[in-house]
Backbone as JSON, one array per atom type, in Angstrom:
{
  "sequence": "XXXXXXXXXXXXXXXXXXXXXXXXXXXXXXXXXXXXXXXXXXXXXXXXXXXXXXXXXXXXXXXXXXXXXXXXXXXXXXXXXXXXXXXXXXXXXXXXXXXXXXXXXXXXXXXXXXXXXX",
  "N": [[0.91, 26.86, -36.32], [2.2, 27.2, -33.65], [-0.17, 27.32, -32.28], [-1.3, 25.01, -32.57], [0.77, 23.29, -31.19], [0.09, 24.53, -28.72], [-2.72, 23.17, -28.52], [-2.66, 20.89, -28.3], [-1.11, 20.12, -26.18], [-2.44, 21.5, -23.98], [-4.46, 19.5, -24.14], [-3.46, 17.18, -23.19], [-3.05, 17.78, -20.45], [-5.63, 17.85, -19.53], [-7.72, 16.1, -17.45], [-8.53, 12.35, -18.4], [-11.22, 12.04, -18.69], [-14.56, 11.47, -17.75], [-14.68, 8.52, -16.97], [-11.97, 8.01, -16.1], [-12.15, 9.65, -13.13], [-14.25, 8.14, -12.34], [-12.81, 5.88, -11.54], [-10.69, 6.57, -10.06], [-11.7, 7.69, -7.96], [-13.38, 5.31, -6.88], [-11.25, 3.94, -5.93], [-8.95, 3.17, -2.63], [-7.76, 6.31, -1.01], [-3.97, 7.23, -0.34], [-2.23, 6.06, 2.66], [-1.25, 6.06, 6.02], [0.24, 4.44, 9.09], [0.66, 5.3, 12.29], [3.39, 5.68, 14.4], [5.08, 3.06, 14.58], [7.24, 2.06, 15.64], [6.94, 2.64, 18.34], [5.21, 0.18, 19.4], [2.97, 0.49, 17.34], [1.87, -1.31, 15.37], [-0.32, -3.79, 15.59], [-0.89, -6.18, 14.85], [-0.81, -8.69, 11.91], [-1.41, -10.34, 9.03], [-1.18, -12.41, 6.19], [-2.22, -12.44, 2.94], [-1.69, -12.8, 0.5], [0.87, -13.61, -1.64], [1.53, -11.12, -2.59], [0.36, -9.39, -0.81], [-0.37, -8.42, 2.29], [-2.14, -7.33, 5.36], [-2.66, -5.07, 8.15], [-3.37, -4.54, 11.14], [-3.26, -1.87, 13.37], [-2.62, 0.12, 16.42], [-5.09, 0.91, 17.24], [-6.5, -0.42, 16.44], [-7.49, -0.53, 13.99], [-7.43, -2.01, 10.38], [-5.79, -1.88, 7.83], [-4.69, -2.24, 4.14], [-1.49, -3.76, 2.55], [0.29, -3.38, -0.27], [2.96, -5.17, -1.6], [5.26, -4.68, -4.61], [6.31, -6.24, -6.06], [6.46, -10.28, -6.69], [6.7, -11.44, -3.49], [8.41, -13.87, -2.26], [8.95, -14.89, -0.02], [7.13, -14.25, 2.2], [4.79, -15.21, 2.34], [5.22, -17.89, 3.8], [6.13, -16.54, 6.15], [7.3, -16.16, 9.51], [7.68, -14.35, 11.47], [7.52, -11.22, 10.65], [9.59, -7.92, 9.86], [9.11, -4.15, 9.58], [9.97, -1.85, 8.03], [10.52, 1.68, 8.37], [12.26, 3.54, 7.32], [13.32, 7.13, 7.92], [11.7, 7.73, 9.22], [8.28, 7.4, 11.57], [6.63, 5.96, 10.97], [4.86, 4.05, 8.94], [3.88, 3.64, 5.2], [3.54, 4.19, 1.9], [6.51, 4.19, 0.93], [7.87, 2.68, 2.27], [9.58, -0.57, 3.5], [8.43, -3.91, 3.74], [9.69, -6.66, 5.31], [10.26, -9.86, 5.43], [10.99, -12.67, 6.76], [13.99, -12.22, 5.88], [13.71, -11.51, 3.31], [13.7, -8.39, 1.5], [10.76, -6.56, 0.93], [9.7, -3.78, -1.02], [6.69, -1.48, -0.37], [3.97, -0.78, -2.53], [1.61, 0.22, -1.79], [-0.78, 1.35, 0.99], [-3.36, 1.42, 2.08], [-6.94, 2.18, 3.87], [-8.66, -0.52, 5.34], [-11.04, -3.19, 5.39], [-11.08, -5.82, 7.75], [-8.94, -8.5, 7.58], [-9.93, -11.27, 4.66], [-12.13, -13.93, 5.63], [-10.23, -17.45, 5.42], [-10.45, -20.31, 4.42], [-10.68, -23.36, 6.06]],
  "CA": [[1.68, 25.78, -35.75], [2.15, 27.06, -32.38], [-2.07, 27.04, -31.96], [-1.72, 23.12, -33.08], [1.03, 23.11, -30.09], [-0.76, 24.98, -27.26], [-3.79, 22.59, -28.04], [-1.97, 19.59, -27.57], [-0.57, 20.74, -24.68], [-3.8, 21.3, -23.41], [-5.7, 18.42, -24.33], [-2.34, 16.41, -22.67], [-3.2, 18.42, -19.37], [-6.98, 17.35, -18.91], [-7.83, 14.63, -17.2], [-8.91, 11.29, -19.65], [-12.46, 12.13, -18.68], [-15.54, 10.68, -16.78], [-13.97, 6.96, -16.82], [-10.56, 8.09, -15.12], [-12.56, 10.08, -12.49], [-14.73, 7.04, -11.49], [-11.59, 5.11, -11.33], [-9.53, 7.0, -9.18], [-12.66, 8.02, -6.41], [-13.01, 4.0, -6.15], [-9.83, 3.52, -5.0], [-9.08, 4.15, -1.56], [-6.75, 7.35, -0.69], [-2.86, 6.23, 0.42], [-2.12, 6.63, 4.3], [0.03, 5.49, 6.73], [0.17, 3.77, 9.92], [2.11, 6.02, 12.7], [4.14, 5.2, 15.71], [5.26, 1.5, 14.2], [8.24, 1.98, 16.32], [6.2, 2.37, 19.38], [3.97, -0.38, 19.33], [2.22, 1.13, 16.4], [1.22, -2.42, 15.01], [-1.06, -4.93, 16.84], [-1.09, -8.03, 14.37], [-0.7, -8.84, 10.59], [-2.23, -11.57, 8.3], [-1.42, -12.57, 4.82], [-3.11, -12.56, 2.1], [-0.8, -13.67, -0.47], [2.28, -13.06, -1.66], [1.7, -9.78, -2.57], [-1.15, -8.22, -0.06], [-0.67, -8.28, 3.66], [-3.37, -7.09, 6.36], [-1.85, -5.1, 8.68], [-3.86, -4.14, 12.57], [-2.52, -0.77, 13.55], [-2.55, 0.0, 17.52], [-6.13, 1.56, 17.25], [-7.57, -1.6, 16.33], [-7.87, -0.46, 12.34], [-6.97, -2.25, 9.51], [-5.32, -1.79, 6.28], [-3.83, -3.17, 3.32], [-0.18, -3.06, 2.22], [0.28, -3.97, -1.86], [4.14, -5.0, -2.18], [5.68, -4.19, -5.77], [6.46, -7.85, -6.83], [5.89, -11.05, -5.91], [7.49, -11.15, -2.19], [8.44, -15.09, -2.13], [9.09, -15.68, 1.78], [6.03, -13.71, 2.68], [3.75, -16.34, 2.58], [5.4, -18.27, 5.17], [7.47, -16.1, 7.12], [6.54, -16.33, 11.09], [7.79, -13.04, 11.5], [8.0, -9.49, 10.03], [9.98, -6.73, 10.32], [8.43, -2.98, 8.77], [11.22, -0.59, 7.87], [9.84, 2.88, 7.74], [13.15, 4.92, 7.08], [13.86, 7.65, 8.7], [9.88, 7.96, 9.59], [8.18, 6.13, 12.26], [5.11, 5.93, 10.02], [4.71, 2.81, 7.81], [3.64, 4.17, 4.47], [4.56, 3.6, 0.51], [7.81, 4.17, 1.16], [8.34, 1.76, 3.78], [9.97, -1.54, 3.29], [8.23, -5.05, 4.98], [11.02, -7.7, 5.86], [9.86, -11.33, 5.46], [12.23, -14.19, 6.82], [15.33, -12.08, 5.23], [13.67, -11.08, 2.16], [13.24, -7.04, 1.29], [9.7, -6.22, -0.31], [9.41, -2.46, -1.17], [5.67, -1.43, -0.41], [3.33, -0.21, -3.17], [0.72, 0.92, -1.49], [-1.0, 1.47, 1.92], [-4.82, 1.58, 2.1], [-7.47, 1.67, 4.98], [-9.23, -1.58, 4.65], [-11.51, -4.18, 6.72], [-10.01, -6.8, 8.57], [-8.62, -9.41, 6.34], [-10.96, -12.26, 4.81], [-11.5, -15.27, 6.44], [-9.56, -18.22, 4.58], [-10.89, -21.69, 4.64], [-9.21, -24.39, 6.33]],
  "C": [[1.73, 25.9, -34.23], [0.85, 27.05, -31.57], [-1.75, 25.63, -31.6], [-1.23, 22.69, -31.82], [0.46, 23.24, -28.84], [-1.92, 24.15, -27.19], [-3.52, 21.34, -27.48], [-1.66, 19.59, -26.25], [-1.5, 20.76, -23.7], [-4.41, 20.33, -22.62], [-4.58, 17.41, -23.07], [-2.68, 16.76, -21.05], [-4.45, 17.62, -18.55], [-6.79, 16.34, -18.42], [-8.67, 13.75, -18.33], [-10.38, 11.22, -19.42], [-13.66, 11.54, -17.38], [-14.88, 9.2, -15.88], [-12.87, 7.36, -15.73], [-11.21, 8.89, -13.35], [-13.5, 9.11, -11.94], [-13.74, 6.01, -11.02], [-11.32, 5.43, -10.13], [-10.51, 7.77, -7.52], [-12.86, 6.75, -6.3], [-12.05, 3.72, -5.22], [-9.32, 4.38, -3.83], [-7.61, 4.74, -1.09], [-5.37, 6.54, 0.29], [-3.02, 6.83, 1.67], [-1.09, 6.23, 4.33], [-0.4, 5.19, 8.14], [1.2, 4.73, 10.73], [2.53, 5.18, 13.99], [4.48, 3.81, 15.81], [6.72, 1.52, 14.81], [7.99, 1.72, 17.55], [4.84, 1.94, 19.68], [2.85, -0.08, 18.65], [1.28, -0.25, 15.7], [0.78, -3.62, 15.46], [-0.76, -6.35, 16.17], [-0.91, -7.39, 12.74], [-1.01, -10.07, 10.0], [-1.58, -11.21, 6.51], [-2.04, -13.15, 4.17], [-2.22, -13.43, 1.05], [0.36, -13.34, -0.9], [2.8, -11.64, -2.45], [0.97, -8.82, -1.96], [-0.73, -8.64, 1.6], [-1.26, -7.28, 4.47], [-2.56, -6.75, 7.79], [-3.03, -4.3, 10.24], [-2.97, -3.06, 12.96], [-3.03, -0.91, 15.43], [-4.45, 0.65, 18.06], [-6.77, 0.59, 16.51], [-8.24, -1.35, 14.52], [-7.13, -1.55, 11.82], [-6.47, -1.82, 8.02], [-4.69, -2.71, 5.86], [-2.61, -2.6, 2.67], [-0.18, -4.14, 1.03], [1.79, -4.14, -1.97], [4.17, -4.68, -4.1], [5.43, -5.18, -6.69], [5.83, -8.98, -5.94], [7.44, -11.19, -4.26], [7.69, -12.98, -1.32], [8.29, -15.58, -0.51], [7.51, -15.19, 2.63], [4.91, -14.58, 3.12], [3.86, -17.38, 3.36], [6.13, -17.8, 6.12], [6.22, -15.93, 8.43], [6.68, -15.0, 12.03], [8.03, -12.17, 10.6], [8.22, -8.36, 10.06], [9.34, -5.24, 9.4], [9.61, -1.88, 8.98], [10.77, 0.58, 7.4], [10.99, 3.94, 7.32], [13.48, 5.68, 8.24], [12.68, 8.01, 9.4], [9.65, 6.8, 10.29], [6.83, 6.03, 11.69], [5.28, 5.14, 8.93], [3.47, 2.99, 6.59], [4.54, 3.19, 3.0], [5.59, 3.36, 0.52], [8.53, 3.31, 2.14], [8.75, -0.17, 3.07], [9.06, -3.29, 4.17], [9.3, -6.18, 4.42], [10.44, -9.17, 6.35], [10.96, -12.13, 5.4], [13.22, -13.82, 5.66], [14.93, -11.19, 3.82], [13.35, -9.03, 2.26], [12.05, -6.6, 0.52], [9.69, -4.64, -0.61], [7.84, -2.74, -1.2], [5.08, -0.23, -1.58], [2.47, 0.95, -2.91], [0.22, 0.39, -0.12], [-2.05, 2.03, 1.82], [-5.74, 1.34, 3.38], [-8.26, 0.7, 4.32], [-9.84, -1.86, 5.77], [-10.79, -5.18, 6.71], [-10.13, -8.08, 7.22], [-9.9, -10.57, 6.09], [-10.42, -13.17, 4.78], [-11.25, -16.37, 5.05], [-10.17, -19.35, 5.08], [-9.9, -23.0, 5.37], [-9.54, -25.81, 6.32]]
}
């Protein structure tokens, strides 16, 4: 019985194989954006109401994944980035659309947002 346990235990440990390991090297490693207190962020673009495109002061880009859908986001004319007690805009960091609070998902380096049709 305690064999049957320790294998479980085990098997529970591994990773889910080949598949989960092509997965998770796709996807690109979290970051963060620093000095968003001191002029740390050049510009921002949305994507939709859950992806905004954010220009860091070094002329990069990334992408920030809110949680939910983040209703004002999509037209707000400004936005505030609440990093805590950190001046580094990361997962943990809040963006502030015309009043609303989004909690951020995720924080990825990315290329500059794509162009939208008009």
């Amino acid at each position: 019985m305690r064999r049957a346990f320790a294998l479980m235990l085990l098997a529970a440990a591994l990773p889910a194989g080949p598949l989960a390991a092509k997965q998770a090297a796709s996807e690109p490693p979290e970051t963060s954006i620093p000095f968003v207190a001191h002029h740390g962020i050049l510009d921002w673009k949305v994507a939709d109401r859950t992806t905004l495109y954010i220009q860091s002061r070094d002329h990069k880009w990334y992408r920030a994944t809110v949680f939910s859908d983040c209703r004002n986001l999509s037209f707000a004319t400004k936005i505030g980035f609440d990093t805590g007690a950190y001046d580094a805009f990361d997962r943990t960091s809040t963006i502030i659309a015309e009043g609303q609070r989004c909690p951020v998902e995720s924080v990825v380096a990315s290329g500059p947002p794509p162009k939208t049709a008009k």
